[in-house]
C-alpha positions in Angstrom: 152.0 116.8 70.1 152.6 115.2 73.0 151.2 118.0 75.8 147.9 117.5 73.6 147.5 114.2 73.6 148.4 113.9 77.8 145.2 116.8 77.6 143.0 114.8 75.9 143.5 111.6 77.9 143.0 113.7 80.9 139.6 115.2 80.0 138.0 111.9 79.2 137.6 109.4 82.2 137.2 106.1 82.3 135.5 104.0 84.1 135.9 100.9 86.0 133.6 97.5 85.3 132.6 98.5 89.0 131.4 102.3 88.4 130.0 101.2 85.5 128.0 98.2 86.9 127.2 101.1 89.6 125.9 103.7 87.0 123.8 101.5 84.9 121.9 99.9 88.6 121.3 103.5 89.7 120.2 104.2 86.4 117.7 101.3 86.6 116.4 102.0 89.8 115.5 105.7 88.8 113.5 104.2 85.7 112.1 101.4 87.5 111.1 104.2 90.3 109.3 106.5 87.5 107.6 103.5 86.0 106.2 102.5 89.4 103.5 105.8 89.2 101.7 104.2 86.5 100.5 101.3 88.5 98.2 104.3 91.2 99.7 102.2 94.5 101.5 104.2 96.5 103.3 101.2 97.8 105.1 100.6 95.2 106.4 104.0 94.5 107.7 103.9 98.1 109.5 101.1 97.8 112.2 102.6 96.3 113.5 105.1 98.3 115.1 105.7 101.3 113.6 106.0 105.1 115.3 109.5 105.0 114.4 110.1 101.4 114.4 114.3 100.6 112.1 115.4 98.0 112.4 118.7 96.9 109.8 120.5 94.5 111.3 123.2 92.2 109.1 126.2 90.7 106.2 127.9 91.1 104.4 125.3 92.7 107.1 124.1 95.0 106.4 121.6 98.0 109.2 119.3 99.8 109.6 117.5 102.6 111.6 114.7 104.0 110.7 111.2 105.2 109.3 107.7 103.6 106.2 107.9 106.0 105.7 111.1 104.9 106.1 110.7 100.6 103.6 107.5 101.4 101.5 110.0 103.3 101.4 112.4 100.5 101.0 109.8 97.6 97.8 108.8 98.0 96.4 111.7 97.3 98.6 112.8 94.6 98.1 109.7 92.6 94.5 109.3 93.0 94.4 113.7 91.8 96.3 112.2 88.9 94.4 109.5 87.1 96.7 107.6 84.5 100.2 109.2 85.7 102.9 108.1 83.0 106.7 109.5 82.9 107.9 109.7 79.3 111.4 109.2 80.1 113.2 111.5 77.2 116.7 111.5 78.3 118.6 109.6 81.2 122.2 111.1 82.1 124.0 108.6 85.1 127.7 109.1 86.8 127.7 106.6 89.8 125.1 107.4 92.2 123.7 110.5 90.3 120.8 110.5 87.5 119.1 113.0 85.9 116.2 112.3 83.7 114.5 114.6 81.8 111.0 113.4 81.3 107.1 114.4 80.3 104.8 113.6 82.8 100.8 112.8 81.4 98.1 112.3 83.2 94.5 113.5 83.8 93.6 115.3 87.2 90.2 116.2 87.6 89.2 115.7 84.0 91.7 117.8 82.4 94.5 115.8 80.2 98.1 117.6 81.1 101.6 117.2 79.5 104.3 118.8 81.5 108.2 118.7 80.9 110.5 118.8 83.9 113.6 117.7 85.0 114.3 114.9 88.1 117.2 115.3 89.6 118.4 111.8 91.7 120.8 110.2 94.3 120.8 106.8 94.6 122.2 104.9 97.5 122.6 101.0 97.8 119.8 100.5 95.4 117.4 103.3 97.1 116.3 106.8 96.0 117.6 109.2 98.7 116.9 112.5 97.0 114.8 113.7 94.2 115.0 117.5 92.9 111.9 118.1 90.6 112.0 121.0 88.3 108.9 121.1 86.4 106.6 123.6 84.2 103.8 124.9 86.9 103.1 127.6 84.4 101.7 125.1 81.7 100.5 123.0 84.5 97.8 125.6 85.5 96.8 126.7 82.1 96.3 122.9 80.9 93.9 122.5 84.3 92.6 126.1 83.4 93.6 127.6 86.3 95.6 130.5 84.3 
């Protein structure tokens, strides 16, 4: 009885006030970053991540690069493609600097309303987004646009 009980006290970790303070800021900061594409300023979205920020773009439509400069470069147009961008933010899973959310993302480019599910993958350092992994559905993407 007593092999099985050091077992299960070994597969369940606990955390300190610390990590936990930790997990719940880099939580925040992902769902304050996702909230930020609703306003359409690209400023804003920015402000959250790193000067060396990596996005990668998972899928059939895949696209990354590195660099704030270069997301801020690339926003613009993006939001103003996708009018009334929202993240539905339906799961959040944190461990220190790590969050994944797995999320719907509305919004209306070029006159055609789209839901797509995906899957953000995120590190957070010192309060800043320094990657983001984006898997999304690019299949339902382009038939919701009519494109397939």
């Amino acid at each position: 009885m007593r092999k099985i009980l050091e077992r299960s006290r070994k597969k369940h970790r606990h955390f300190s006030s610390v990590e936990v303070g930790n997990i719940v800021k880099s939580r925040n900061v992902v769902v304050s970053f996702l909230e930020s594409f609703s306003s359409g300023d690209p400023y804003k979205v920015v402000d959250y991540v790193t000067d060396d920020f990596k996005n990668r773009q998972m899928g059939l439509l895949a696209n990354s690069f590195e660099g704030k400069q270069e997301y801020l470069t690339r926003l613009d147009p993006f939001l103003n493609k996708f009018k009334n961008l929202r993240y539905e933010i339906r799961k959040v899973i944190s461990d220190d600097c790590s969050v994944v959310v797995e999320y719907t993302m509305h919004a209306t480019p070029e006159g055609h309303d789209i839901c797509v599910d995906g899957v953000m993958l995120f590190v957070v350092n010192d309060s800043l987004i320094s990657e983001r992994s984006d898997y999304w559905d690019g299949l339902t993407y382009l038939r919701q646009v009519g494109l397939c």
